[in-house]
Biopython code that builds the backbone (N, CA, C, O; Angstrom):
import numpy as np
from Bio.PDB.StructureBuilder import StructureBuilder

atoms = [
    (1, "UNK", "N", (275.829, 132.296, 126.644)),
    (1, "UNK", "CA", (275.674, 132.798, 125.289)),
    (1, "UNK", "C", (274.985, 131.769, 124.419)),
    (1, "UNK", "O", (274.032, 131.917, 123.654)),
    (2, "UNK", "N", (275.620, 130.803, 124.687)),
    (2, "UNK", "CA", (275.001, 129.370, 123.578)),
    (2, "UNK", "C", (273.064, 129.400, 124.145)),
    (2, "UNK", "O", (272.203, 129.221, 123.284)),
    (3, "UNK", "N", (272.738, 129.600, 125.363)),
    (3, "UNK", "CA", (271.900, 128.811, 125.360)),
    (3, "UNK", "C", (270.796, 130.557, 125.014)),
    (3, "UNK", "O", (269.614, 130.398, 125.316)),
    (4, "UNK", "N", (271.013, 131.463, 124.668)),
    (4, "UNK", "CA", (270.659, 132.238, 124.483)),
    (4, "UNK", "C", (270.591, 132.538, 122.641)),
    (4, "UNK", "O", (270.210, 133.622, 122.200)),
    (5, "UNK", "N", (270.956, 131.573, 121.885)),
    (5, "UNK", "CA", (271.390, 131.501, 120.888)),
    (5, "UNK", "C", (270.572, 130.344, 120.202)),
    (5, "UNK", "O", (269.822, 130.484, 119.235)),
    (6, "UNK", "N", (270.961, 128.709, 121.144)),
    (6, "UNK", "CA", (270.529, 127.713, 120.928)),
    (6, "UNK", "C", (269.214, 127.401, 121.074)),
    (6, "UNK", "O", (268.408, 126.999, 120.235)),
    (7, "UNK", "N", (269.052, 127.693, 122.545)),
    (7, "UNK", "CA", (268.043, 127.742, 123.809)),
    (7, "UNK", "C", (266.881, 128.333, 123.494)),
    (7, "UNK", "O", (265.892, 127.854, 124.048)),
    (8, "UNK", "N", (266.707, 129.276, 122.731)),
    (8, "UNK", "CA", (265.400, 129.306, 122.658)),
    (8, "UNK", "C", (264.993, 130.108, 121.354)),
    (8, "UNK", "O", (265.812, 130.684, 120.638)),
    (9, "UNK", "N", (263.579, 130.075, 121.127)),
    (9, "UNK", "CA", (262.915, 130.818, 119.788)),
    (9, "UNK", "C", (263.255, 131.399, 119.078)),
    (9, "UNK", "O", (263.292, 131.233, 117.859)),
    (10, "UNK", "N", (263.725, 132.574, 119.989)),
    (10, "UNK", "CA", (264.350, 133.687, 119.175)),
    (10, "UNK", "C", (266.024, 133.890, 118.884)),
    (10, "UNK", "O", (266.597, 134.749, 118.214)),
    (11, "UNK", "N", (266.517, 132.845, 119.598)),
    (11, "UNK", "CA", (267.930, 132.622, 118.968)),
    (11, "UNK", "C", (268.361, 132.600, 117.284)),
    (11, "UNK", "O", (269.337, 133.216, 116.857)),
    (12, "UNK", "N", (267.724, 132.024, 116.683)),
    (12, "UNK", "CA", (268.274, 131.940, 115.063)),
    (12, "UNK", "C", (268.390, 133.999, 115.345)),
    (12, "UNK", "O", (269.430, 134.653, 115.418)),
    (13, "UNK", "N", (267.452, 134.338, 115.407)),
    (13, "UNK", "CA", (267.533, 136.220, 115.083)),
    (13, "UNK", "C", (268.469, 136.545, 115.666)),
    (13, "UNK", "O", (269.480, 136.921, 115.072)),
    (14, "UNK", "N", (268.370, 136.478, 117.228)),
    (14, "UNK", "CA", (269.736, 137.131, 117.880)),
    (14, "UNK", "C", (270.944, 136.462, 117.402)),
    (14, "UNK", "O", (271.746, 137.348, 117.107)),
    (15, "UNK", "N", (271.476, 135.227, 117.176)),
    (15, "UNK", "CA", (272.839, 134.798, 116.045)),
    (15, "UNK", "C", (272.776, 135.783, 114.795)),
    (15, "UNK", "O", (273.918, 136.017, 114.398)),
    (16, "UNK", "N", (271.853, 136.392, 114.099)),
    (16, "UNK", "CA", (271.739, 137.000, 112.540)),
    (16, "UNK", "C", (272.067, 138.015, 113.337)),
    (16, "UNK", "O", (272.888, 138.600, 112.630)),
    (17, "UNK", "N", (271.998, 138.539, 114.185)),
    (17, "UNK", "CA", (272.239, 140.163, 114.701)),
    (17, "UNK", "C", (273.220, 140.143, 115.295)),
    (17, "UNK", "O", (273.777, 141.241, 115.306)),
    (18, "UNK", "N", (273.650, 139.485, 115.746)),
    (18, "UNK", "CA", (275.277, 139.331, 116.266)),
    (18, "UNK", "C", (276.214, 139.196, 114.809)),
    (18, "UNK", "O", (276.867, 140.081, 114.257)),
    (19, "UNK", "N", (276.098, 138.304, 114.559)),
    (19, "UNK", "CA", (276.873, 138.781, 113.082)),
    (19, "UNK", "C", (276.894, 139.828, 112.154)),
    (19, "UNK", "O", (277.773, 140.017, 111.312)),
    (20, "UNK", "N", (275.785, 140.570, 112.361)),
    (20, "UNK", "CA", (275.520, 141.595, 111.715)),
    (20, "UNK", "C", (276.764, 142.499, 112.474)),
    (20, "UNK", "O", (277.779, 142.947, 111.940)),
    (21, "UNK", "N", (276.359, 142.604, 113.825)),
    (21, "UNK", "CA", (277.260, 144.073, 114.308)),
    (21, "UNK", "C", (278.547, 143.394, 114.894)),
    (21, "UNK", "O", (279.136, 143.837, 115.880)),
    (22, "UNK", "N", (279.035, 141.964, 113.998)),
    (22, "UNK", "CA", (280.320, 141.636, 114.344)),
    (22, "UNK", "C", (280.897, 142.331, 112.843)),
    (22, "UNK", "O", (282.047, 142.770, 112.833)),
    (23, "UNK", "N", (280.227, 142.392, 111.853)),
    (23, "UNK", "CA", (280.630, 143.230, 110.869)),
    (23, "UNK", "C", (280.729, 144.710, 110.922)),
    (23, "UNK", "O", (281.437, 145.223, 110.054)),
    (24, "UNK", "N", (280.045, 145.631, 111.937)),
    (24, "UNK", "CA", (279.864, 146.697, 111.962)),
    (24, "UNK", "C", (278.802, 147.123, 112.859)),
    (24, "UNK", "O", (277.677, 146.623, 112.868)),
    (25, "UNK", "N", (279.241, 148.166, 113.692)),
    (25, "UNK", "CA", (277.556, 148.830, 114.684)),
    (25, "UNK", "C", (276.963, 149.397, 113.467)),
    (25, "UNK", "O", (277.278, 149.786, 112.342)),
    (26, "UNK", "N", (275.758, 149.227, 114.391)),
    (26, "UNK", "CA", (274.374, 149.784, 113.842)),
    (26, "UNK", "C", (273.690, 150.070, 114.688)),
    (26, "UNK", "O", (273.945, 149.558, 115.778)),
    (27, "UNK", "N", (272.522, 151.006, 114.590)),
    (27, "UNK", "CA", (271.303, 151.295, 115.328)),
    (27, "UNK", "C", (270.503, 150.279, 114.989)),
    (27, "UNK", "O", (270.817, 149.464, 114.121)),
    (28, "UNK", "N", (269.220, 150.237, 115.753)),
    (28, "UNK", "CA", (268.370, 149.252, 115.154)),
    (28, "UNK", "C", (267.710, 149.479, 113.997)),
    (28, "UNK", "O", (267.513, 148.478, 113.307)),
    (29, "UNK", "N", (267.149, 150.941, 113.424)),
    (29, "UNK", "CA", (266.867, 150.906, 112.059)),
    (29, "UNK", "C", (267.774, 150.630, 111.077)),
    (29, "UNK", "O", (267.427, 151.081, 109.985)),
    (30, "UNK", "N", (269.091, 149.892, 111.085)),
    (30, "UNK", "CA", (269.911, 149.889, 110.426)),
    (30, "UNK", "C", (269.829, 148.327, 110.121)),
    (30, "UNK", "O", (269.682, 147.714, 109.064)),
    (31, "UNK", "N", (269.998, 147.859, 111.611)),
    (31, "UNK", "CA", (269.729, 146.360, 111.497)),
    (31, "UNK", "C", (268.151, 146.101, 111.100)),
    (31, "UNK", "O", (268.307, 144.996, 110.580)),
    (32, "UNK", "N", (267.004, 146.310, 111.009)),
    (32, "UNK", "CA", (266.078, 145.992, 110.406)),
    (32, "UNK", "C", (265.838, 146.612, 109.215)),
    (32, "UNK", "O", (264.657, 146.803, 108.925)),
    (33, "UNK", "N", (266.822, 147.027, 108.340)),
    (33, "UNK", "CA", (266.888, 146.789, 106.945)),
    (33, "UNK", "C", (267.909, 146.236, 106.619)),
    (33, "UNK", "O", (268.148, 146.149, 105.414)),
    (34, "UNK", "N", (268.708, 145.763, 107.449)),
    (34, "UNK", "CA", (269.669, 144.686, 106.984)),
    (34, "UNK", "C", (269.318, 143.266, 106.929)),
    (34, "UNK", "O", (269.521, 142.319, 106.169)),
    (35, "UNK", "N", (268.845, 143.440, 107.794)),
    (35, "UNK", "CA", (268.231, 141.868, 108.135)),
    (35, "UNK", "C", (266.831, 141.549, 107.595)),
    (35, "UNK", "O", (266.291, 140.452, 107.738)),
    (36, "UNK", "N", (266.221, 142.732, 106.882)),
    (36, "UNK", "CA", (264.696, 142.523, 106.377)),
    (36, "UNK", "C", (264.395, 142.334, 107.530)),
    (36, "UNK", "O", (265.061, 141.366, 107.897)),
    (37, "UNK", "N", (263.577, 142.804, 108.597)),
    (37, "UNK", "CA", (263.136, 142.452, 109.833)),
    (37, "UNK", "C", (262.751, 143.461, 110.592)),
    (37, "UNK", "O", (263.477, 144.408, 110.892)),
    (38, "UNK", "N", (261.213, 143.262, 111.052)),
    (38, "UNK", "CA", (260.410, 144.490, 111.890)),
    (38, "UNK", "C", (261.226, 145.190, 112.655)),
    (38, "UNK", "O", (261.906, 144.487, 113.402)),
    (39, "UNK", "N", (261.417, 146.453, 112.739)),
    (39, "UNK", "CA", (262.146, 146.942, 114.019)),
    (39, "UNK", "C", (261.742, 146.836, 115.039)),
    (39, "UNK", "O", (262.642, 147.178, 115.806)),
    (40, "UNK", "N", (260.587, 146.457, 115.763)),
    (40, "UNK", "CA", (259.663, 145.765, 116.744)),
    (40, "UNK", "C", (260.929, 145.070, 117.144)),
    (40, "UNK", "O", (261.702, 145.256, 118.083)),
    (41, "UNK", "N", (260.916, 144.455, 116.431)),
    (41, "UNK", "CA", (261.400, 142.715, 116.600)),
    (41, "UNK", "C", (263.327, 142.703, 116.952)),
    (41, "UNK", "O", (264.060, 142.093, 117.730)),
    (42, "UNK", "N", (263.509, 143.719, 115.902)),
    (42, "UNK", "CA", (265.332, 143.917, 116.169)),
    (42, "UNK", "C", (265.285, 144.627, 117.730)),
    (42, "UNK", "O", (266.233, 144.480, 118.501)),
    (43, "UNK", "N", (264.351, 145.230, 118.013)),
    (43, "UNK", "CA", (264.513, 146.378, 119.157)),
    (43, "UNK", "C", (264.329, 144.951, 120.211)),
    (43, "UNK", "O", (265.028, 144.591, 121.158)),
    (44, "UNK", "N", (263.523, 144.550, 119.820)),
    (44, "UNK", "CA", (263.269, 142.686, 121.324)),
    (44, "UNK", "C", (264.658, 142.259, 121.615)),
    (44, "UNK", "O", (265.376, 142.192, 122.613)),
    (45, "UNK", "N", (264.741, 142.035, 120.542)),
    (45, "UNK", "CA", (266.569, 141.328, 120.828)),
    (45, "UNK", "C", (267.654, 142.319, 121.115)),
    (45, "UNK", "O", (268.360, 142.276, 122.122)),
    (46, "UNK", "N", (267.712, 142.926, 120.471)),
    (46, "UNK", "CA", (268.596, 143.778, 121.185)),
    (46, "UNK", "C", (268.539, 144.221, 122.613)),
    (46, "UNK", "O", (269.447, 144.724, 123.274)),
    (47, "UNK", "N", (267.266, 143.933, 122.984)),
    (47, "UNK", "CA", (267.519, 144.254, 124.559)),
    (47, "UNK", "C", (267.839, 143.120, 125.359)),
    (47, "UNK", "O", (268.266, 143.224, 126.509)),
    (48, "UNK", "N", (267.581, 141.701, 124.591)),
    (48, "UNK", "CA", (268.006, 140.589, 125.829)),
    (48, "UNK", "C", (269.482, 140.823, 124.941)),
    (48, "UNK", "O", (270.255, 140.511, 125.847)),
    (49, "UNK", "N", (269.958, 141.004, 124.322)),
    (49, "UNK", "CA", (271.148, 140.602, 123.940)),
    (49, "UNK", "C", (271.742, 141.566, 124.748)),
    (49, "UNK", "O", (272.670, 141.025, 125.348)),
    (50, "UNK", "N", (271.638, 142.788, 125.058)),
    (50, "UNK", "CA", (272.192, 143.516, 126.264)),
    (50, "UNK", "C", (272.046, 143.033, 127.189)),
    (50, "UNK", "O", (272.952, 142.433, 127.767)),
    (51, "UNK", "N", (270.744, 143.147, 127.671)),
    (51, "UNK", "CA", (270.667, 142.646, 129.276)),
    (51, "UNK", "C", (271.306, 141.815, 129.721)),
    (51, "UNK", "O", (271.407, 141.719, 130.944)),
    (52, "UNK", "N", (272.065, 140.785, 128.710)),
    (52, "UNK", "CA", (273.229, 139.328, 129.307)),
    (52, "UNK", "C", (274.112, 139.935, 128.503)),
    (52, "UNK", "O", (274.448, 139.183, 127.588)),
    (53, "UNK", "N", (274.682, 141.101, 128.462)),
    (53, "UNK", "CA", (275.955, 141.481, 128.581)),
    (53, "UNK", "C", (276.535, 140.721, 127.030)),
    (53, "UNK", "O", (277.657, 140.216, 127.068)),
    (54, "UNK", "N", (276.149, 140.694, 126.385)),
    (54, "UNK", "CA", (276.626, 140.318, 124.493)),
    (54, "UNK", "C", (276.650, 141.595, 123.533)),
    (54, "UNK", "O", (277.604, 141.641, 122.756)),
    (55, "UNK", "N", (275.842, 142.502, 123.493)),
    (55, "UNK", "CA", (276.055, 143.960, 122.868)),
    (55, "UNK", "C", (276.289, 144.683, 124.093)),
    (55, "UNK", "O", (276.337, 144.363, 125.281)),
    (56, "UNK", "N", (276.488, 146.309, 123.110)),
    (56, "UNK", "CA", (276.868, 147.466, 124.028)),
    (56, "UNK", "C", (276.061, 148.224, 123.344)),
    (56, "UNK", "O", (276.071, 147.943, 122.145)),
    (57, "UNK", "N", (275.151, 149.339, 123.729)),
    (57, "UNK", "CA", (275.104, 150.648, 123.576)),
    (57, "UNK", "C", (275.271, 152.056, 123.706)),
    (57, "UNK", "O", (275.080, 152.670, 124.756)),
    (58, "UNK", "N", (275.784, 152.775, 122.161)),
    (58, "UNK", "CA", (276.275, 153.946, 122.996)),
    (58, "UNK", "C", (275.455, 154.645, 122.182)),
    (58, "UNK", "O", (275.291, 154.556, 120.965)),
    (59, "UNK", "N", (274.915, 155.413, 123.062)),
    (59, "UNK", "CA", (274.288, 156.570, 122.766)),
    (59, "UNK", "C", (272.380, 155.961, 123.526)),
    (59, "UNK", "O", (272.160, 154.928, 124.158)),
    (60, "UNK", "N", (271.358, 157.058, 123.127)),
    (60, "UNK", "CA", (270.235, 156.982, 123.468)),
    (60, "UNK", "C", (269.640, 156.987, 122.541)),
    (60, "UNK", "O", (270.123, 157.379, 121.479)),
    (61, "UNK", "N", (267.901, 156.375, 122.704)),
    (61, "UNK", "CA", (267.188, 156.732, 121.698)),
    (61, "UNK", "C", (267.108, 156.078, 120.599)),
    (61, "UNK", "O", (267.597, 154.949, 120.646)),
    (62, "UNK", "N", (266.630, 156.423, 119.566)),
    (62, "UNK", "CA", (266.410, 156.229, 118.265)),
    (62, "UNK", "C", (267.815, 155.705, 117.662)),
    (62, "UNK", "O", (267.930, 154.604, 117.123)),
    (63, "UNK", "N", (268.821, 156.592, 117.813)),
    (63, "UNK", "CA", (270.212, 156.781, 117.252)),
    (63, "UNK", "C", (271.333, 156.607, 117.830)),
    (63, "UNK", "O", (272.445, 157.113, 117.676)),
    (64, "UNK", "N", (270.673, 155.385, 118.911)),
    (64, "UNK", "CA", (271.512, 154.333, 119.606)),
    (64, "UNK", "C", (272.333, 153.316, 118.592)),
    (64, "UNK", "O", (271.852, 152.721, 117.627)),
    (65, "UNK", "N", (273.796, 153.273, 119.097)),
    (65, "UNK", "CA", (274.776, 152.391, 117.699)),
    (65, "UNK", "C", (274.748, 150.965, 118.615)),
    (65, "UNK", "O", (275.495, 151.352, 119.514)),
    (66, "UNK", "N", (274.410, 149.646, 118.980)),
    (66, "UNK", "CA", (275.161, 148.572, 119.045)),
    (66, "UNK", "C", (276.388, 148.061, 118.049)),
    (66, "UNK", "O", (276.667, 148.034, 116.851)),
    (67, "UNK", "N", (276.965, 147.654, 119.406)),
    (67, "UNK", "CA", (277.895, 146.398, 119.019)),
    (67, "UNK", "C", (278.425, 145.590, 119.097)),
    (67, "UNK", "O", (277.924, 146.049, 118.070)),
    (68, "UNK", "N", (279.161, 144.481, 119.247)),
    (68, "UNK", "CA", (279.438, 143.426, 119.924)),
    (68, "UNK", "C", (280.369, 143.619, 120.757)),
    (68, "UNK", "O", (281.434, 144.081, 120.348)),
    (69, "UNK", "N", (280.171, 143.280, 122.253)),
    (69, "UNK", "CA", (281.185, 143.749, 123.388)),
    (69, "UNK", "C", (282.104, 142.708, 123.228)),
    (69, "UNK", "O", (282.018, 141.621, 122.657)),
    (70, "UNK", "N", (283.375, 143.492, 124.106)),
    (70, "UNK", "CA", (284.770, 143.067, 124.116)),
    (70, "UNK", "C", (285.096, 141.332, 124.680)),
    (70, "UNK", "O", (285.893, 140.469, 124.312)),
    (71, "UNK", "N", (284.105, 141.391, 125.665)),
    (71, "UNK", "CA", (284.097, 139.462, 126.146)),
    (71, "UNK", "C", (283.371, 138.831, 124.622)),
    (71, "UNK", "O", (284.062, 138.041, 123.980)),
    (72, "UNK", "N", (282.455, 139.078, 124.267)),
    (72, "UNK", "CA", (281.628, 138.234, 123.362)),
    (72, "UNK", "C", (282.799, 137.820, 122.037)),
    (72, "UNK", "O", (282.900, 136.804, 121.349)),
    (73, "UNK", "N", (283.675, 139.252, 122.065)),
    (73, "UNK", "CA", (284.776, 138.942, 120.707)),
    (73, "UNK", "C", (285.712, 138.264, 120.928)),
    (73, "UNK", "O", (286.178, 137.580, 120.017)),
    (74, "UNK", "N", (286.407, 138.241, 122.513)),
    (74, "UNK", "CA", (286.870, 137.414, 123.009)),
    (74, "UNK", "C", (286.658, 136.102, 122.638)),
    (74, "UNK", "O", (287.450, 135.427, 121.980)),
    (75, "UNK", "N", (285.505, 135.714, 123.093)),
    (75, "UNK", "CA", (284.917, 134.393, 122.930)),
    (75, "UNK", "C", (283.933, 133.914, 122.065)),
    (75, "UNK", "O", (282.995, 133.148, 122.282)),
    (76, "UNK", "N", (284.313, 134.515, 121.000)),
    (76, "UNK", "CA", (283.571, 134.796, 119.275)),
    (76, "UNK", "C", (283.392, 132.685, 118.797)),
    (76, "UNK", "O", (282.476, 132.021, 118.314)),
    (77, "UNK", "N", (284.787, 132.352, 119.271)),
    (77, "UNK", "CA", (284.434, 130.867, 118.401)),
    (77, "UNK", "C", (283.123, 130.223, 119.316)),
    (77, "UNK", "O", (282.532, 129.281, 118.787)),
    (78, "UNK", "N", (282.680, 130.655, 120.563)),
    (78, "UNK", "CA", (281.073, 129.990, 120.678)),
    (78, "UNK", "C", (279.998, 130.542, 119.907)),
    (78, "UNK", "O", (278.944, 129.906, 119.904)),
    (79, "UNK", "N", (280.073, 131.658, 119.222)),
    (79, "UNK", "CA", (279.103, 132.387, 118.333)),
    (79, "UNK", "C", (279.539, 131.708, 117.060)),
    (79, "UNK", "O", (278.585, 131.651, 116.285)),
    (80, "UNK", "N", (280.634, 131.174, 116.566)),
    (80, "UNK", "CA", (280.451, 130.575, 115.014)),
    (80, "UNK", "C", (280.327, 128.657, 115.444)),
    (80, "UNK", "O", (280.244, 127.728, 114.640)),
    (81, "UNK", "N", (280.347, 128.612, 116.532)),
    (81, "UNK", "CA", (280.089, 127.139, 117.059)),
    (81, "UNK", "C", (278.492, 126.955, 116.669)),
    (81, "UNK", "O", (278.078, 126.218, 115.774)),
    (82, "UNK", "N", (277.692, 127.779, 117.527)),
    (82, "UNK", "CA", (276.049, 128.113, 117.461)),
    (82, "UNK", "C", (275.636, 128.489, 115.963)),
    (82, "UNK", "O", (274.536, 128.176, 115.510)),
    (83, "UNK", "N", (276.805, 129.331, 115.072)),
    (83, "UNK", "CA", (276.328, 129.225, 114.125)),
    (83, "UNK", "C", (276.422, 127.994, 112.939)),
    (83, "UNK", "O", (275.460, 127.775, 112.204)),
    (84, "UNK", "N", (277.498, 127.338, 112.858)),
    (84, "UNK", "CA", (277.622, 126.146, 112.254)),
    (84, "UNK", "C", (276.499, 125.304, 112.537)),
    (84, "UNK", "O", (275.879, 124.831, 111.584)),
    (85, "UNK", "N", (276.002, 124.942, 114.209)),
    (85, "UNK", "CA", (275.199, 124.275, 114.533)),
    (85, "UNK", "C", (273.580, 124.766, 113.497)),
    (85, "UNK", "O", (272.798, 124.027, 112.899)),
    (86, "UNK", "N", (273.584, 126.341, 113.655)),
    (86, "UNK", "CA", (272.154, 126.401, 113.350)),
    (86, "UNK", "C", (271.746, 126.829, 111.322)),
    (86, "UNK", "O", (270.788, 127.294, 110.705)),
    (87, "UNK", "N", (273.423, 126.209, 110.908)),
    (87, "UNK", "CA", (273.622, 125.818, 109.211)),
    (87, "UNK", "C", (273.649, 127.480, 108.892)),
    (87, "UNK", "O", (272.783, 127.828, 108.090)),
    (88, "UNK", "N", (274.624, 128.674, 109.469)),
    (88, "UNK", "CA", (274.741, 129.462, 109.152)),
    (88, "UNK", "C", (276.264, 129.804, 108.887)),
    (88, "UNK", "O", (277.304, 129.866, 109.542)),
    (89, "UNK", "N", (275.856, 129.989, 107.608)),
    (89, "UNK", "CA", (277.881, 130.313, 106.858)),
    (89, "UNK", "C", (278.265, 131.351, 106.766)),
    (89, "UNK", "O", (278.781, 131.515, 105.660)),
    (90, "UNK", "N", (278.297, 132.317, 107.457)),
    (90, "UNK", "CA", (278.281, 133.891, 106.955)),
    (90, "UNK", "C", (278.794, 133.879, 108.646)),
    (90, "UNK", "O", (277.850, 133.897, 109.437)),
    (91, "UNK", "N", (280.018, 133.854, 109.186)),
    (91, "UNK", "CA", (280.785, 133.515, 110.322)),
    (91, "UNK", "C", (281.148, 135.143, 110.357)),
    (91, "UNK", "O", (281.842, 135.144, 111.373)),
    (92, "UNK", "N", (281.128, 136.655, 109.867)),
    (92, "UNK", "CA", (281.987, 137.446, 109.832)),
    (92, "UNK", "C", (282.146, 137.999, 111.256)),
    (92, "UNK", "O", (281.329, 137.942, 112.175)),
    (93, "UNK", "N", (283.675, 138.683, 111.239)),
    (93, "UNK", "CA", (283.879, 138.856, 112.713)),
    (93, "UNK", "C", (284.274, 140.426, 112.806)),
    (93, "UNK", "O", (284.519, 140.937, 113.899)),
]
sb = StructureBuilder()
sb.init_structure("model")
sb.init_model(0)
sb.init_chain("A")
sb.init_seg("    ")
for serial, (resi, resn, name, xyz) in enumerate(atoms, 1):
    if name == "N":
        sb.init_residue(resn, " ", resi, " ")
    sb.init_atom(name, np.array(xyz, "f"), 0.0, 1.0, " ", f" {name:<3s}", serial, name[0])
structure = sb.get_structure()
């Protein structure tokens, strides 16, 4: 999780989107007006953030909801670890 967070480019975004749907699911047009951010770009992450098993999706399509799966909440204090590290205060769970 960390090094998917830490580790590379697009980590600062995928940490902002994990916190996002640690507050609440969303589809991705939901999260790219939450986050001010291309839906291009929310739709990128959201798929590595699935593919290593950190969100869930239910449903298909357009009007697909993510949200943060049951291990990731489990093990939530490495997501506000990565976020302290990357000077983000907005920890919600």
């Amino acid at each position: 999780m960390l090094l998917l967070v830490l580790g590379t480019r697009g980590g600062p975004m995928r940490l902002k989107i994990l916190l996002a749907l640690s507050r609440r699911p969303m589809n991705a047009n939901q999260l790219s007006k939450e986050l001010n951010v291309d839906y291009k770009t929310v739709r990128h992450h959201l798929e590595v953030l699935e593919r290593n098993g950190l969100v869930e999706r239910v449903g298909e399509g357009y009007g697909a909801i993510y949200l943060v799966n049951d291990l990731l909440r489990r093990n939530w204090d490495l997501v506000e670890e990565a976020a302290r590290y990357l000077g983000h205060d907005s920890l919600a769970r």
